[in-house]
C-alpha positions as CSV (number, residue, x, y, z in Angstrom):
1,X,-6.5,-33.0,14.8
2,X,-3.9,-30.6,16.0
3,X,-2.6,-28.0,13.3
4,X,1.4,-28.2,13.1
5,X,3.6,-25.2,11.8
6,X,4.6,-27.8,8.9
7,X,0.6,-28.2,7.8
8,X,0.5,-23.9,7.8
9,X,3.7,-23.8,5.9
10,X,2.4,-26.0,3.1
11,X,-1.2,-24.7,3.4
12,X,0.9,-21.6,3.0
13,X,2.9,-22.5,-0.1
14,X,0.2,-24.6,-1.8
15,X,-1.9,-22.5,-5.0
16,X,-5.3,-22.3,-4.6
17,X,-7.8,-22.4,-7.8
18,X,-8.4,-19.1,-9.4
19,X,-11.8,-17.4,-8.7
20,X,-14.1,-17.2,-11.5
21,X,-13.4,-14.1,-14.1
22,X,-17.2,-12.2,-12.0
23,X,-15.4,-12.4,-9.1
24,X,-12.4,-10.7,-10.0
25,X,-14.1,-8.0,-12.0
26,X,-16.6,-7.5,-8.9
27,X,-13.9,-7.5,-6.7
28,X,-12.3,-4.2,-9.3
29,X,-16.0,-2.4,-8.8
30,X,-16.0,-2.4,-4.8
31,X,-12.4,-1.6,-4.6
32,X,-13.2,1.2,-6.9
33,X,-15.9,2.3,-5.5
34,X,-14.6,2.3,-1.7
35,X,-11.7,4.5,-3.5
36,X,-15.0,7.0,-4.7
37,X,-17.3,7.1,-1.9
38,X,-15.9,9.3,0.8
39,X,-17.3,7.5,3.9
40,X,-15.7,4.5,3.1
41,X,-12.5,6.3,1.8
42,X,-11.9,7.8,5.2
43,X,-11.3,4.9,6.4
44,X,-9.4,2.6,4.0
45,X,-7.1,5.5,3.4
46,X,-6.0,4.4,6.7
47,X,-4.3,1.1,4.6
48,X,-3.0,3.7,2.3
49,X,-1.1,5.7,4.5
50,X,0.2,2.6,5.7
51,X,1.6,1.5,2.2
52,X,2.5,5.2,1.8
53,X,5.1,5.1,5.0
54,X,5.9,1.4,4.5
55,X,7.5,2.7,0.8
56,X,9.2,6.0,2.5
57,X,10.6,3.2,5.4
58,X,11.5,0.1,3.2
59,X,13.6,2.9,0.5
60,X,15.1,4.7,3.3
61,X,16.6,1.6,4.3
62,X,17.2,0.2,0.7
63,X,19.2,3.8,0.7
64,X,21.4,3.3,3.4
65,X,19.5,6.0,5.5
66,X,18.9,4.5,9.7
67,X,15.1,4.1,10.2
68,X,14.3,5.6,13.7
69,X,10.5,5.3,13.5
70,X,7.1,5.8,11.8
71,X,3.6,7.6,13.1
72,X,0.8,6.9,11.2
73,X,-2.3,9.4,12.4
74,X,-6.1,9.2,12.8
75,X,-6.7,12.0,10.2
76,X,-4.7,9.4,7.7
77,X,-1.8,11.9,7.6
78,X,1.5,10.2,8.8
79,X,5.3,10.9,9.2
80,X,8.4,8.6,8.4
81,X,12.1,9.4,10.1
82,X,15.2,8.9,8.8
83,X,18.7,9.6,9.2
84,X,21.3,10.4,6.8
85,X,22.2,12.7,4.2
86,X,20.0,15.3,4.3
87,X,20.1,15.6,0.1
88,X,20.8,13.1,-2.8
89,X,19.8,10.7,-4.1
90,X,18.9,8.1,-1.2
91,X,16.6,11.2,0.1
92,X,15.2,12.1,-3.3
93,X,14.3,8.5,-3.6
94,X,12.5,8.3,-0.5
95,X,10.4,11.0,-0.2
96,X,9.4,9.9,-3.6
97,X,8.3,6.5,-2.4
98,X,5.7,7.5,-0.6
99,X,3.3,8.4,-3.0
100,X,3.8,5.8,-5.7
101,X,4.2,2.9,-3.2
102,X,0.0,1.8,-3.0
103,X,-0.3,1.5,-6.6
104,X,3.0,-0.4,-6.7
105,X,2.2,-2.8,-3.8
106,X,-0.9,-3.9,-5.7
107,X,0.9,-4.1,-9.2
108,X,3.0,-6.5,-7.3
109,X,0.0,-8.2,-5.6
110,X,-1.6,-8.9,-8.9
111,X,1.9,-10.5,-10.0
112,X,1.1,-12.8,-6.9
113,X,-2.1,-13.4,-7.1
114,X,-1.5,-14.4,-10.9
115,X,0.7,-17.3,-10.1
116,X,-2.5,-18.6,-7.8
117,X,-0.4,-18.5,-4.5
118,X,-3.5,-16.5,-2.4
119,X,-2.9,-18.1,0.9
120,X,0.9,-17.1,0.6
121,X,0.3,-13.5,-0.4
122,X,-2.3,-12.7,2.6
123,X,0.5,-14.4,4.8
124,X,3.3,-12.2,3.5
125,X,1.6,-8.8,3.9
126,X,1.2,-9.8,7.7
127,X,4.8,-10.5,7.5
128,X,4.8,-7.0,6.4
129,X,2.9,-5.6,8.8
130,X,4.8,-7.4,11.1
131,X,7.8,-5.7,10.5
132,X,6.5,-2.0,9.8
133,X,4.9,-2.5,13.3
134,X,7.9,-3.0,15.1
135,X,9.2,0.7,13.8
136,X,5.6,2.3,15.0
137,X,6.0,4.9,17.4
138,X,2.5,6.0,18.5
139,X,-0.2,4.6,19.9
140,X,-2.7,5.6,16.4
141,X,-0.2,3.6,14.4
142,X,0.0,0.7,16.4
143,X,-4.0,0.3,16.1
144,X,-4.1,0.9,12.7
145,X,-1.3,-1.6,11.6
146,X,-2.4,-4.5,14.1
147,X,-6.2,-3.8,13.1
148,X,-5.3,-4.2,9.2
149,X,-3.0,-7.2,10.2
150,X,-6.1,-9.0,12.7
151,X,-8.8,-8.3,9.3
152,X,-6.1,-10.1,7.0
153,X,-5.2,-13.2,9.4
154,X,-9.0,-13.8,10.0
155,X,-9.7,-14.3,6.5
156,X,-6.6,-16.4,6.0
157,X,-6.9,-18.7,9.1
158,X,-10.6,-18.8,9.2
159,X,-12.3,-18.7,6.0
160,X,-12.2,-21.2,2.9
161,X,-10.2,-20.7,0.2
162,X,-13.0,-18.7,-2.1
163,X,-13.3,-16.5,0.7
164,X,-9.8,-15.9,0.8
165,X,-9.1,-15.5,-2.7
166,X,-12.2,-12.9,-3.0
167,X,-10.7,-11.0,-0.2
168,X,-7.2,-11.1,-1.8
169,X,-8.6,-9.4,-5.1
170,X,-10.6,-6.5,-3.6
171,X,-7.7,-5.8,-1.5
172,X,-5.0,-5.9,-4.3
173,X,-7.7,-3.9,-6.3
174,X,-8.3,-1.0,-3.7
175,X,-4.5,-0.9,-3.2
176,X,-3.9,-0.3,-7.5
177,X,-6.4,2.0,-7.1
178,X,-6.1,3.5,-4.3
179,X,-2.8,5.3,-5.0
180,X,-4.2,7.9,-7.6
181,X,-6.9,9.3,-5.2
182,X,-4.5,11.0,-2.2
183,X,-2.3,12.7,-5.6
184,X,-5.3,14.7,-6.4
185,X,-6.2,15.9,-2.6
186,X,-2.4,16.6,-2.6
187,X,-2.7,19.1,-4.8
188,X,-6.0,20.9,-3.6
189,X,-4.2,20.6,-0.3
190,X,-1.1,22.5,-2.1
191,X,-3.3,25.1,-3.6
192,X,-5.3,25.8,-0.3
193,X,-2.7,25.8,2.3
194,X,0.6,25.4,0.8
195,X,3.1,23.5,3.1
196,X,6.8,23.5,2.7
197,X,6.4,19.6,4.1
198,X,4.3,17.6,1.9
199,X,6.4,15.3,-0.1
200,X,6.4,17.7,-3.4
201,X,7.4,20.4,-2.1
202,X,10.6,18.3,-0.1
203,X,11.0,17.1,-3.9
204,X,11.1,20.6,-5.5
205,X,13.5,21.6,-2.6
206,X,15.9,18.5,-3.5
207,X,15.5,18.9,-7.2
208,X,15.4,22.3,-7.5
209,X,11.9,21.2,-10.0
210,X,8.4,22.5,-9.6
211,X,6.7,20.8,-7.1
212,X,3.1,20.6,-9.5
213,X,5.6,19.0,-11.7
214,X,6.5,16.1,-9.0
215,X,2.8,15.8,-8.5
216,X,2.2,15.3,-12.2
217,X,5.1,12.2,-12.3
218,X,2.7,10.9,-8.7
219,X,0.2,10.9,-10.7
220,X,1.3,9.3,-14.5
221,X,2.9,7.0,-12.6
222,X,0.3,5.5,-10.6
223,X,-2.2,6.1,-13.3
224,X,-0.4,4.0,-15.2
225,X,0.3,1.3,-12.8
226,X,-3.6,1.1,-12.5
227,X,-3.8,0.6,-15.8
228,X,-1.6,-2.5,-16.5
229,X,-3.0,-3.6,-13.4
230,X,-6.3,-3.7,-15.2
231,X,-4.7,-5.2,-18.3
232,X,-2.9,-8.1,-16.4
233,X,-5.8,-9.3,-15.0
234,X,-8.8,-8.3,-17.0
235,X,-7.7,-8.0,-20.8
236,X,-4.6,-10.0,-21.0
């Protein structure tokens, strides 16, 4: 029987059961510990980096600044460009994005995945992807954001529903937690080779505030998201 885009729309907008209570709290533990063990790390920081410059790109815009592009790199480092006033508060806010915007994304995932539409939040981050693609300028980036996109569309188009929603969970889950991990390695990175660039020290140079002190908000605040994360889904 052929698939019309009407049946993917409803698919789409239809809820799907929620997994049992194990499932979400195993789905917690892996995401956790792929956040932990550095082999895996070094790679899904790749997805984190991608949140990271999707928040600097989506507040530039929300700012008024002009987006001219985004390079995401192979040592998980990346670069957002915007244009516009080169202080205030549109450019305090967006280098500010950057860091909070993983723990964010899966606070707002879990907010999703709470109202037992699954299907529809694995379709909207490849509508996300989708359009952070189309402001990638380098060859690295456009791997990275088309290989996370072709993982999510083959669990959504080719896997059953308790696939999908145990999927949606460990990805939400390494997102929420995800975002505290690369505040820490800021800082060591600060302390070892100290670089006017990293998104603290841009911060302390709009703000005229300690850049350790910018780290410290970083961190409280995605500390913090991780932990009503936890509460919405585990405790409450």
């Amino acid at each position: 029987m052929e698939t019309t885009f009407g049946d993917v729309w409803q698919e789409v907008l239809t809820t799907q059961a929620e997994p049992e209570q194990w499932i979400v709290i195993a789905a917690a533990a892996l995401a956790l510990a792929a956040v932990l063990f550095n082999p895996v790390w070094r790679v899904g920081r790749n997805v984190v980096t991608i949140a990271h410059e999707g928040g600097h790109a989506l507040v530039a815009l929300l700012s008024g600044r002009q987006l001219t592009g985004i390079r995401l790199h192979s040592d998980t480092s990346g670069v957002t460009v915007s244009r516009g006033k080169p202080s205030g508060i549109g450019m305090i806010l967006t280098v500010f994005a950057g860091y909070v915007s993983s723990s964010i994304i899966g606070l707002l995932g879990i907010l999703v995945l709470m109202t037992d539409h699954i299907t529809a939040l694995l379709w909207l981050s490849l509508v996300v992807l989708a359009a952070m693609l189309l402001m990638i300028r380098n060859i690295y980036g456009v791997i990275s954001v088309v290989g996370t996109g072709a993982i999510v569309f083959a669990v959504s188009w080719f896997t059953p529903t308790e696939v999908q929603a145990a999927f949606a969970y460990l990805f939400i889950w390494f997102l929420l937690f995800a975002g505290v991990r690369p505040v820490f390695e800021l800082q060591r990175q600060r302390v070892r080779q100290p670089s006017p660039h990293s998104d603290a020290d841009q911060l302390a140079r709009l703000t005229g505030l300690p850049g350790t002190l910018w780290v410290m908000v970083f961190a409280l605040v995605n500390m913090a998201v991780a932990g009503l994360g936890v509460w919405l889904l585990l405790i409450a």
